[in-house]
VEXGUSE-649082 format. One record per residue (C-alpha): residue number from 1; residue in one letter; x, y, z. Coordinates in nm, 3 decimals, padded with zeros to 5 digits, always signed. Example, Ala and Ser with C-alpha at 12.3 -4.5 7.8 and 13.67 -1.06 7.14 Angstrom:
// VEXGUSE-649082
<pt 1,"A",<+01.230,-00.450,+00.780>>
<pt 2,"S",<+01.367,-00.106,+00.714>>
This chain:
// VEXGUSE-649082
<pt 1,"X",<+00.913,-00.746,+00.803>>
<pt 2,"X",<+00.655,-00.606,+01.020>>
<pt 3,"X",<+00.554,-00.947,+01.154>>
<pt 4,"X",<+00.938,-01.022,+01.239>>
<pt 5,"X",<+00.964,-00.691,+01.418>>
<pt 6,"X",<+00.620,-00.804,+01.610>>
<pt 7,"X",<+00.814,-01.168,+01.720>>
<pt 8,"X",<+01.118,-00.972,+01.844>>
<pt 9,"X",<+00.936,-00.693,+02.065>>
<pt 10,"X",<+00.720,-00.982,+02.232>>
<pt 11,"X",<+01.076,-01.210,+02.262>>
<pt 12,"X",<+01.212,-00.926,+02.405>>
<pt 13,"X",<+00.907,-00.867,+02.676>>
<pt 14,"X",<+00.908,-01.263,+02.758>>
<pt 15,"X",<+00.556,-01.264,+02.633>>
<pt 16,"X",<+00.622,-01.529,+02.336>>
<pt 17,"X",<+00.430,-01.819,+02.269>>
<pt 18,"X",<+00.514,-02.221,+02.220>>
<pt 19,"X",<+00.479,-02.158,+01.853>>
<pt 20,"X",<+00.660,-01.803,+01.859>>
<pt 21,"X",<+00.970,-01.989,+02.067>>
<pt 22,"X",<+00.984,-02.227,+01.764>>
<pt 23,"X",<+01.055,-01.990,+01.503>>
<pt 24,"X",<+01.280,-01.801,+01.700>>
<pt 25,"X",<+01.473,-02.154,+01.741>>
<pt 26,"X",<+01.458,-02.225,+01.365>>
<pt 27,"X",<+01.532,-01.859,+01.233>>
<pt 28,"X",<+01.847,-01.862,+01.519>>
<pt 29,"X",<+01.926,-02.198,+01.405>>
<pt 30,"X",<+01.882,-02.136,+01.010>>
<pt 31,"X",<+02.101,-01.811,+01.032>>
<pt 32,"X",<+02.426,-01.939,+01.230>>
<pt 33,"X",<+02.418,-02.220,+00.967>>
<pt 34,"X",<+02.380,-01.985,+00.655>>
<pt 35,"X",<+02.614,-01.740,+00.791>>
<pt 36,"X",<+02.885,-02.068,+00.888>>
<pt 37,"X",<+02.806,-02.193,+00.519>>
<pt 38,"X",<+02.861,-01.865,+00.365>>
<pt 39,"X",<+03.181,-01.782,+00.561>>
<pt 40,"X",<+02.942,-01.446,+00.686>>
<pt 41,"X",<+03.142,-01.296,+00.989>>
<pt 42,"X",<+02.879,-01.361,+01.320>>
<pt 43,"X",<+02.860,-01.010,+01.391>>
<pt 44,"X",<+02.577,-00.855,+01.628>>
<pt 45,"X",<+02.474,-00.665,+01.283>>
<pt 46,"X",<+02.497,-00.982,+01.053>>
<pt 47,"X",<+02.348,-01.187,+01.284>>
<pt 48,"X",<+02.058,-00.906,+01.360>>
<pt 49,"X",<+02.024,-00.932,+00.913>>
<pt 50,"X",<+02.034,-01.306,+00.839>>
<pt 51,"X",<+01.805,-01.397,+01.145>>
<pt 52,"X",<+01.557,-01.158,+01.036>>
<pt 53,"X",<+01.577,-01.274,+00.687>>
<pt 54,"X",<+01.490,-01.647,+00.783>>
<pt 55,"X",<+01.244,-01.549,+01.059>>
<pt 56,"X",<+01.093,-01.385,+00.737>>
<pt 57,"X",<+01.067,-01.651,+00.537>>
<pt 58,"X",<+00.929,-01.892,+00.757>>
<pt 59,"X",<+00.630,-01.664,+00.891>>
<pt 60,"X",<+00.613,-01.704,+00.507>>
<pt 61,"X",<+00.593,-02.035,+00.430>>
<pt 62,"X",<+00.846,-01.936,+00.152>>
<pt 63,"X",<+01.051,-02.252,+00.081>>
<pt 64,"X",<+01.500,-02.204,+00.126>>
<pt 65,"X",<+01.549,-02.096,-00.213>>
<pt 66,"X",<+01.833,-01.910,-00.305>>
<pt 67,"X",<+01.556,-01.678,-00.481>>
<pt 68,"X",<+01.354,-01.596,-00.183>>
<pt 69,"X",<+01.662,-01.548,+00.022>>
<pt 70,"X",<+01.754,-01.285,-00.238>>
<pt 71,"X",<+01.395,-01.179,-00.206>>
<pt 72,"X",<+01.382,-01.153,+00.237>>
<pt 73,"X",<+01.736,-01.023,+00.196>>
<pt 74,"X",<+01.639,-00.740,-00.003>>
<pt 75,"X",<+01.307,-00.663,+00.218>>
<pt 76,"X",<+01.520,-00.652,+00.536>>
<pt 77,"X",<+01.794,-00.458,+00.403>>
<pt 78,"X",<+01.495,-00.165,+00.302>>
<pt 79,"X",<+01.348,-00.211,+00.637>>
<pt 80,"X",<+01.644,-00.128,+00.833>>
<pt 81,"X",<+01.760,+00.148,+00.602>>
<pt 82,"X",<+01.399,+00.312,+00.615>>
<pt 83,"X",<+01.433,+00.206,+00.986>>
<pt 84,"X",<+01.792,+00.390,+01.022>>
<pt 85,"X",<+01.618,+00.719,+00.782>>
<pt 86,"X",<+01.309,+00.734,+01.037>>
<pt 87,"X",<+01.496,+00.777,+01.325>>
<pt 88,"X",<+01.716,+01.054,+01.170>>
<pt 89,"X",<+01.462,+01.237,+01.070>>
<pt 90,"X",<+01.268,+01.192,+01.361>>
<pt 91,"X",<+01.622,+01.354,+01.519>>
<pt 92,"X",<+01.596,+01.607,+01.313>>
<pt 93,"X",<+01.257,+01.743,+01.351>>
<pt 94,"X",<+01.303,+01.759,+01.737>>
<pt 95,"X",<+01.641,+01.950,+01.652>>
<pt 96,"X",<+01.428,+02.197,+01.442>>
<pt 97,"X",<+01.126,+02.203,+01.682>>
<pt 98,"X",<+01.359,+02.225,+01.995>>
<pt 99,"X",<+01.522,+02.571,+01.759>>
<pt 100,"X",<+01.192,+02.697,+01.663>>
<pt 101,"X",<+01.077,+02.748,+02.055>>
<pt 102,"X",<+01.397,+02.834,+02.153>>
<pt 103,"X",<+01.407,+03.120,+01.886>>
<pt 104,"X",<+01.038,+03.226,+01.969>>
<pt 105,"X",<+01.096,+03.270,+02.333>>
<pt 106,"X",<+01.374,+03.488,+02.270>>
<pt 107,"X",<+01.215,+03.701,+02.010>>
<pt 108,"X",<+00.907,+03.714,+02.260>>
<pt 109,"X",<+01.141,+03.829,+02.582>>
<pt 110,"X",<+01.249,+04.113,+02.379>>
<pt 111,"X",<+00.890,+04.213,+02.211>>
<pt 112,"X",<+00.785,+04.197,+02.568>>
<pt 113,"X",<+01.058,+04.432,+02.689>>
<pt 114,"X",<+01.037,+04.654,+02.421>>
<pt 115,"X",<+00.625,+04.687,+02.525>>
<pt 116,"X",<+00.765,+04.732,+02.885>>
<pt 117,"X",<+00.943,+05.063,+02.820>>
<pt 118,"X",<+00.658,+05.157,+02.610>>
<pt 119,"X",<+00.459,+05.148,+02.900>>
<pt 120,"X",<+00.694,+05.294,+03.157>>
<pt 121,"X",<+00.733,+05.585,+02.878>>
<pt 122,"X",<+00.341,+05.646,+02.846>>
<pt 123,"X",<+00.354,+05.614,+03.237>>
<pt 124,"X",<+00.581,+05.879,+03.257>>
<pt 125,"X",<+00.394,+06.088,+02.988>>
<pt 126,"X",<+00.050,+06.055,+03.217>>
<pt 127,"X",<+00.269,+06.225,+03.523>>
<pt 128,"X",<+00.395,+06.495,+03.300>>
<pt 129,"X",<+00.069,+06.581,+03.216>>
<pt 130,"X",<-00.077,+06.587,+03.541>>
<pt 131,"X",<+00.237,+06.821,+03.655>>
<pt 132,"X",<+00.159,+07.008,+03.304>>
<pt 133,"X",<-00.231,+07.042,+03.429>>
<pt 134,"X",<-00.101,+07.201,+03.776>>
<pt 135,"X",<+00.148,+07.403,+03.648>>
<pt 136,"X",<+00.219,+07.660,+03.272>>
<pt 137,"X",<+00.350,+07.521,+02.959>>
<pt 138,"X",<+00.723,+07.586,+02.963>>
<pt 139,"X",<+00.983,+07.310,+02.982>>
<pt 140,"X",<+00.723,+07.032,+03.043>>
<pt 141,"X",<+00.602,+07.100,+02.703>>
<pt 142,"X",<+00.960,+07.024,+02.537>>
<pt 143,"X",<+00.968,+06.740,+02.740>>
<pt 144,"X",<+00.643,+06.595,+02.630>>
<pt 145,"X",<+00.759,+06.628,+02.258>>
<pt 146,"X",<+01.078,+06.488,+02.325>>
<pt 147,"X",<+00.889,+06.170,+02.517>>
<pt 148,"X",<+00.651,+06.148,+02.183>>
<pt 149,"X",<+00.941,+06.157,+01.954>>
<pt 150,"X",<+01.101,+05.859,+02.160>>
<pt 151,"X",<+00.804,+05.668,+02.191>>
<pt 152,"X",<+00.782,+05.696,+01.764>>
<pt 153,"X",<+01.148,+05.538,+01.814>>
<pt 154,"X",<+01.043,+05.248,+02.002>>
<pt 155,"X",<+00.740,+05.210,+01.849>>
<pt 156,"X",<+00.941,+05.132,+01.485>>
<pt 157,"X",<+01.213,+04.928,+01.676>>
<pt 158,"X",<+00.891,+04.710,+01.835>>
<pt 159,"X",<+00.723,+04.654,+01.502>>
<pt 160,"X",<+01.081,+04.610,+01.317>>
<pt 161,"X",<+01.107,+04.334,+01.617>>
<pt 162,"X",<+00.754,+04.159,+01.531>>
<pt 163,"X",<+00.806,+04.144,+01.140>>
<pt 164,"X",<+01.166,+03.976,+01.193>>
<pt 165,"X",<+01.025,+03.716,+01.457>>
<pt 166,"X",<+00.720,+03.676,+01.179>>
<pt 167,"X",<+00.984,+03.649,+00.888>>
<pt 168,"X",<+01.195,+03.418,+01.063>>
<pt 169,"X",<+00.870,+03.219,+01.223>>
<pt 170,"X",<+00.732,+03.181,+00.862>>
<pt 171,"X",<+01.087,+03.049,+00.751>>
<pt 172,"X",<+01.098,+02.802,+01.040>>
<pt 173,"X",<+00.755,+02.672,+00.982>>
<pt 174,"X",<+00.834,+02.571,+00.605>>
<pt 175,"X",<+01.092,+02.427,+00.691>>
<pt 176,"X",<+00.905,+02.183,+00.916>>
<pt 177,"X",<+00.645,+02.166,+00.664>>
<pt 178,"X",<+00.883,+02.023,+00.465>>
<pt 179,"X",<+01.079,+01.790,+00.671>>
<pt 180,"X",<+00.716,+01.675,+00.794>>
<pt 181,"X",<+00.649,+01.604,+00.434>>
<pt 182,"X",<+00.991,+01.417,+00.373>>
<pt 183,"X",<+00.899,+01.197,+00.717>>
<pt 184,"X",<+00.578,+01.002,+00.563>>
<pt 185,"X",<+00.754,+01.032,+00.183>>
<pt 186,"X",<+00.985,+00.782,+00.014>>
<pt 187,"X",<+01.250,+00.985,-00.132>>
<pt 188,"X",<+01.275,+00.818,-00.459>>
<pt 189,"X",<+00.958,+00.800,-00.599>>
<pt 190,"X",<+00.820,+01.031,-00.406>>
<pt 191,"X",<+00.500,+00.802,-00.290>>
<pt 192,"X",<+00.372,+00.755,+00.044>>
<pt 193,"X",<+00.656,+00.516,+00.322>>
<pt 194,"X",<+00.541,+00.198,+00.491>>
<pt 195,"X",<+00.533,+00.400,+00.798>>
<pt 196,"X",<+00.241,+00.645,+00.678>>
<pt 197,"X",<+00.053,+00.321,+00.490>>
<pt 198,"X",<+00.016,+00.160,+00.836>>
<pt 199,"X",<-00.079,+00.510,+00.989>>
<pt 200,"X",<-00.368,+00.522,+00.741>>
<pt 201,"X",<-00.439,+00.157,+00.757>>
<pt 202,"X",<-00.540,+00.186,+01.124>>
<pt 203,"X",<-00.762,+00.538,+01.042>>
<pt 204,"X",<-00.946,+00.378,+00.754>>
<pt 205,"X",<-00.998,+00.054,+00.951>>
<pt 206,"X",<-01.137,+00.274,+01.254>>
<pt 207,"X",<-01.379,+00.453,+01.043>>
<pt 208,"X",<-01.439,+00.127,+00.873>>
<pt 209,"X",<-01.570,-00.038,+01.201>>
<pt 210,"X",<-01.730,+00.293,+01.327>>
<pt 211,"X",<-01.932,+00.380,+00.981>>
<pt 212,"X",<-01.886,+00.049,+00.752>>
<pt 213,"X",<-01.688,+00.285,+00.480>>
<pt 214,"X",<-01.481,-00.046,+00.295>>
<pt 215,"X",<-01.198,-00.001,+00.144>>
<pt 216,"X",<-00.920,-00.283,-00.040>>
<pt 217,"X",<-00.594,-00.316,-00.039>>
<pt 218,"X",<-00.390,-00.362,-00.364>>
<pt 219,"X",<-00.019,-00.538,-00.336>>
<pt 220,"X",<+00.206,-00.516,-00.617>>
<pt 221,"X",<+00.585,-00.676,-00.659>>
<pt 222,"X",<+00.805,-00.645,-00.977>>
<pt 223,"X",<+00.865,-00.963,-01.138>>
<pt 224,"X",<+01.194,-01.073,-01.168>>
<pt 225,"X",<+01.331,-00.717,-01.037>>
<pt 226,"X",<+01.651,-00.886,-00.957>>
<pt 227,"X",<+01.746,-00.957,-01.326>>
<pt 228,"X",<+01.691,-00.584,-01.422>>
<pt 229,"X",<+01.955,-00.457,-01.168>>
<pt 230,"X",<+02.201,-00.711,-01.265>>
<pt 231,"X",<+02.174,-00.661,-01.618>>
<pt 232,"X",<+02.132,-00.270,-01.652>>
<pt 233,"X",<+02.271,-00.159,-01.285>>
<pt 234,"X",<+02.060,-00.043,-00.972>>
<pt 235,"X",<+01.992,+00.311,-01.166>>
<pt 236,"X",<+01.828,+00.183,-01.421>>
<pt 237,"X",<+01.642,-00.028,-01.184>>
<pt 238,"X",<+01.553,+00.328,-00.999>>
<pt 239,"X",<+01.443,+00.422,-01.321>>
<pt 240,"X",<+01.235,+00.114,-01.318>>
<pt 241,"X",<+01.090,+00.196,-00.958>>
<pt 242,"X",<+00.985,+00.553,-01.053>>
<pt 243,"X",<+00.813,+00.462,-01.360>>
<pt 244,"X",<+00.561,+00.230,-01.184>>
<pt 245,"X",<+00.491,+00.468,-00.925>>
<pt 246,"X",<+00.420,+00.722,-01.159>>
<pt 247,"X",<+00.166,+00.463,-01.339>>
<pt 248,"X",<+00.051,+00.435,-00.962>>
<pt 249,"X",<+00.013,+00.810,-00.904>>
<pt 250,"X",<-00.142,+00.879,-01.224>>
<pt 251,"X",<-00.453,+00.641,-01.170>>
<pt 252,"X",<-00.555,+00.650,-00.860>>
<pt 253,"X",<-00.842,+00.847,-00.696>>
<pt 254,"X",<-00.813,+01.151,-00.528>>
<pt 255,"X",<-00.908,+00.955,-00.175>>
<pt 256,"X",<-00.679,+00.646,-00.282>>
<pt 257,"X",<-00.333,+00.596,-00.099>>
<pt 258,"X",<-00.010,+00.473,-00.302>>
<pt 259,"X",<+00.327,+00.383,-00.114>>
<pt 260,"X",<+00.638,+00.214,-00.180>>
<pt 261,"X",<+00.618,-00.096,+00.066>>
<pt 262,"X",<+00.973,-00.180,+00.033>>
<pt 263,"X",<+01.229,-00.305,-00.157>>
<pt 264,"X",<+01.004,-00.342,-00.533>>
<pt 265,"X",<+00.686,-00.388,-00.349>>
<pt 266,"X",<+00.417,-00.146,-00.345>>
<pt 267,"X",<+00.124,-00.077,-00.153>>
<pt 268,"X",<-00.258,+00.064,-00.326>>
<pt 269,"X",<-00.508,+00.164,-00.048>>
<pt 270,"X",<-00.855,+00.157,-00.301>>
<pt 271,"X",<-01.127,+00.392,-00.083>>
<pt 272,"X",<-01.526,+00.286,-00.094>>
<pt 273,"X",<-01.424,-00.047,-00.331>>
<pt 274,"X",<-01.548,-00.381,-00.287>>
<pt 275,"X",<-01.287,-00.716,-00.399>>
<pt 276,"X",<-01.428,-00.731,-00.769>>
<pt 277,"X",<-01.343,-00.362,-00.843>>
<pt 278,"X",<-01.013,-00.378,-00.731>>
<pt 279,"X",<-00.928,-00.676,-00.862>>
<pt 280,"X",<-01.026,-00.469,-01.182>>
<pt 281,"X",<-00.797,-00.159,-01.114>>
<pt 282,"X",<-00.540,-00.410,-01.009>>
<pt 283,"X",<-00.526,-00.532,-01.371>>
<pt 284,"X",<-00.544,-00.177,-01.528>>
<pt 285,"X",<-00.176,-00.140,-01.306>>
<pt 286,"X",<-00.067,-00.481,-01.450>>
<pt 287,"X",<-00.185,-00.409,-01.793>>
<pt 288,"X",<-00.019,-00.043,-01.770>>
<pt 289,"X",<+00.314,-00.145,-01.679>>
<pt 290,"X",<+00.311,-00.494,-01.922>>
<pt 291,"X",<+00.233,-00.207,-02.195>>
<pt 292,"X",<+00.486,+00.073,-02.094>>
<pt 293,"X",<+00.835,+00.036,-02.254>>
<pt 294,"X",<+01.089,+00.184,-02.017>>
<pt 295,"X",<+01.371,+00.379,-02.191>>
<pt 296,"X",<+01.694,+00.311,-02.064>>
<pt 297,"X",<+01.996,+00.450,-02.242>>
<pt 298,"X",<+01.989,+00.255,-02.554>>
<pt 299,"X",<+01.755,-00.015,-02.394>>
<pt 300,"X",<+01.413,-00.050,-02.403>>
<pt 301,"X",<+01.340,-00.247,-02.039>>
<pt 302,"X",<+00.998,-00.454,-02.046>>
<pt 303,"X",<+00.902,-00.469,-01.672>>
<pt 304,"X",<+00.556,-00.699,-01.553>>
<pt 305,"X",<+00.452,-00.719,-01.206>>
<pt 306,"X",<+00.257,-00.933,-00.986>>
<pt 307,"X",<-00.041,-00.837,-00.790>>
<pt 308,"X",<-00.266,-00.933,-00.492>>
<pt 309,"X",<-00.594,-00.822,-00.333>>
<pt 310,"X",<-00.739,-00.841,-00.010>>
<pt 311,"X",<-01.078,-00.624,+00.142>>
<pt 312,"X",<-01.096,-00.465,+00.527>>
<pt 313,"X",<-01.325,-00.695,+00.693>>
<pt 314,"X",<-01.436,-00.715,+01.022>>
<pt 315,"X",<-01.201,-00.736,+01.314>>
<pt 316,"X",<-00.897,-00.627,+01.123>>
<pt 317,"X",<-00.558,-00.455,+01.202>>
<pt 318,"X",<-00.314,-00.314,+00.950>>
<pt 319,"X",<-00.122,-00.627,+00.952>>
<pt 320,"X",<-00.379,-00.947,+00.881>>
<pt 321,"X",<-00.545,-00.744,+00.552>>
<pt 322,"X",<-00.146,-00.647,+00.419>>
<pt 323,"X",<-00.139,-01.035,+00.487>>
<pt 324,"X",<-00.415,-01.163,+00.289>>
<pt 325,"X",<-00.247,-00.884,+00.008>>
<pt 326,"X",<+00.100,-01.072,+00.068>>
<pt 327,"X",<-00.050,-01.439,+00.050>>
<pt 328,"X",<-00.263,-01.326,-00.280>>
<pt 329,"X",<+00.021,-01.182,-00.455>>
<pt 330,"X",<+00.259,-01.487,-00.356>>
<pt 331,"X",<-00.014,-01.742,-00.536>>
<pt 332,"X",<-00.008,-01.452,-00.797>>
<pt 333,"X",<+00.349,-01.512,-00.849>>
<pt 334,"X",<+00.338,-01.904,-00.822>>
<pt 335,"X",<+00.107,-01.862,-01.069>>
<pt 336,"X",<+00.343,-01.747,-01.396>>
<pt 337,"X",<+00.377,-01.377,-01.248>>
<pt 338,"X",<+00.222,-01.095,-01.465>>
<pt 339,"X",<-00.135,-01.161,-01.313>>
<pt 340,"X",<-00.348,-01.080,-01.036>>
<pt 341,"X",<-00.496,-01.273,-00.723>>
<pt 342,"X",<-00.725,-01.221,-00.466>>
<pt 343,"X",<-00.794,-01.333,-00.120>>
<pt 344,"X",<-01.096,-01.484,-00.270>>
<pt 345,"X",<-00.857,-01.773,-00.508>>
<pt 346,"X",<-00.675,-01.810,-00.166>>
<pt 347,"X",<-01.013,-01.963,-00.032>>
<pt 348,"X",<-01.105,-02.114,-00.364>>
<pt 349,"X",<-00.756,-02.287,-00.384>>
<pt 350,"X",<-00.777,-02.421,-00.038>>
<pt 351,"X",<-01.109,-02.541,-00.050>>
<pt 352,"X",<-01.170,-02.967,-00.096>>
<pt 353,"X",<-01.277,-03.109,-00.392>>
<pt 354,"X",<-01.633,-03.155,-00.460>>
C-alpha cells in the first residue's frame, strides 16, 4: 500500500509520469467497473477503497482473481484503519503534550511567586536588622521571630508546591511514555507497526551506506489466512495472529526488529546477516509455525506461512528492499506456499536458459 500512497501524493502534486498516468487510468477504470458489477454504491469512501485495491494489484502484477482481490482488499482495509489509529493518536499526544506545558507553566508561575515573597520577606528581615543594629532589642526582636516563623510557613507551602508539580510531572510523563509506546506498537500482538518498520528501515539503511553494517529483510504472509477466519471466526484468527508473533518475538536477536506489516503479513528486520543466513532463520519461522498446533476451543488450527528474503544493498530506500521481500514471498507462494524464497530465485527464475 505504500507504493499506492506514493502514486497518489505525486497525482496529487501533478508530478506523475506517462507510466504513473496509466495506472491511475486502469485502477480508475478497473474500480468504477468492479464497483458497477458489484452493485458497490460510488461513494468518495468506496471509490477511495476499490481504486486503491486495483492500483494495488497492478503495481503487483497480481492477476484479477477473486483471491487477490480478497487479498488487496484486506491490505487496504488495515492500511486505512492503521492510517485512521495514527492520526488519533498523533491527536492525542499533542492533546497530552499541549496539557503537560500548560500544567507546568502554571505550577511554575506559582513556585515563582511563592520564591517572590520569600524574597520580599528576607528583604524585609535584612531592614529589620539594620534598624535592630541602630537601635535596642525590644519590639524588633518579636518581629524578627514572627518574620522567621512565617518564612518556615512559606517555606513548607513552596516545597509542598514543588513535590505536587513533581508528582503530577512524573504522572504526566508516563503517561506519554506510554502513549509514545502505543504510537510505534500494533495493539494486538503487541509487535512493532508498519510506521516504526519504515522509521528503522531508513536508520539501518543510513548506517548501512555510512559504515557497510548489512542487514536482511524477512517477509512472512499466512497461507490461506482467509479460510481460518471463515471457518473458526476472526477471533480465532486473532488467536492465529498472536501466536506467530510470539514465535516471531521469541527468536529473534536482541538487535532484530519484528512488526506486523498488515493485514497477516509480517515484517523481520535480521541485523549484521547476509541472504544465506536469513534464508536459514526464515525457515526456522516456517518450520516453527508448520510444527505449532494452535488450540482453539475444541480445535486444533494447523497454520503454514509463506516467506521471502531480500538484503540492503546499495542505493536502497525502505521501499525497493520491502519490494524484493514482497516479490520473493509472492514466487514463495506461487510456489505451493509453506516455503521460503529469496531475491536470489527471483534472479535465478528470470534468468535465460543456458
Amino acid at each position: 500500500m505504500e507504493r499506492v500512497r506514493e502514486l497518489v501524493e505525486k497525482a496529487e502534486r501533478g508530478q506523475f509520469t506517462k507510466e504513473d498516468l496509466g495506472v491511475l487510468s486502469e485502477a480508475t477504470r478497473r474500480a468504477l467497473k468492479f464497483m458497477l458489477d458489484k452493485g458497490i454504491p460510488i461513494t468518495p469512501k468506496n471509490f477511495e477503497v476499490w481504486f486503491m485495491v486495483f492500483a494495488g494489484m497492478i503495481l503487483h502484477n497480481a492477476p484479477d482473481t477473486s483471491d487477490n482481490i480478497d487479498q488487496f482488499y484486506r491490505k487496504v482495509e488495515q492500511f486505512l484503519e492503521e492510517k485512521l489509529r495514527e492520526e488519533r493518536e498523533l491527536r492525542e499526544m499533542r492533546r497530552e503534550t499541549e496539557e503537560v506545558l500548560n500544567f507546568s507553566a502554571d505550577r511554575l508561575g506559582k513556585v515563582l511567586e511563592s520564591m517572590d515573597e520569600h524574597d520580599r520577606a528576607i528583604e524585609s528581615q535584612l531592614k529589620q536588622i539594620e534598624s535592630f543594629m541602630r537601635s535596642g532589642v525590644g519590639s524588633i526582636l518579636e518581629t524578627l521571630l514572627g518574620e522567621i516563623e512565617r518564612l518556615k510557613e512559606v517555606n513548607s507551602r513552596l516545597k509542598r508546591e514543588l513535590e505536587d508539580a513533581r508528582n503530577t510531572m512524573n504522572t504526566l510523563r508516563k503517561r506519554l511514555a506510554k502513549k509514545a509506546q502505543e504510537a510505534i506498537r500494533d495493539p494486538l500482538t503487541g509487535l512493532y507497526n508498519r510506521g516504526y518498520l519504515e522509521e528503522e528501515l531508513k536508520r539501518r539503511i543510513r548506517l548501512f551506506d555510512k559504515k557497510g553494517r548489512s542487514f536482511a529483510v524477512v517477509m512472512a504472509d499466512l497461507d490461506h489466512f482467509k479460510r481460518v477466519n471463515d471457518l473458526y471466526g476472526h477471533l480465532a484468527g486473532d488467536h492465529v495472529l498472536v501466536t506467530f508473533a510470539s514465535i516471531l518475538k521469541n527468536d529473534i536477536r536482541m538487535d532484530d526488529v519484528a512488526a506486523r506489516y498488515g493485514g497477516e503479513e509480517f515484517v523481520v528486520v535480521l541485523d549484521a546477516l547476509g541472504l544465506n543466513a536469513a534464508t536459514s532463520v526464515a525457515n526456522r519461522f516456517r518450520s516453527r509455525l508448520e510444527s505449532t498446533p494452535i488450540i482453539w476451543w475444541e480445535n486444533i488450527i494447523r497454520v503454514t506461512a509463506s516467506f521471502g528474503v531480500a538484503q540492503v544493498r546499495a542505493g536502497d530506500v525502505p521501499e525497493t528492499i520491502l519490494d524484493r521481500a514482497d516479490k520473493a514471498l509472492y514466487l514463495a507462494k506461487s510456489d505451493g506456499r509453506n516455503c521460503v524464497r529469496s531475491e536470489r530465485d527471483l534472479v535465478t527464475r528470470q534468468a535465460p536458459p543456458a
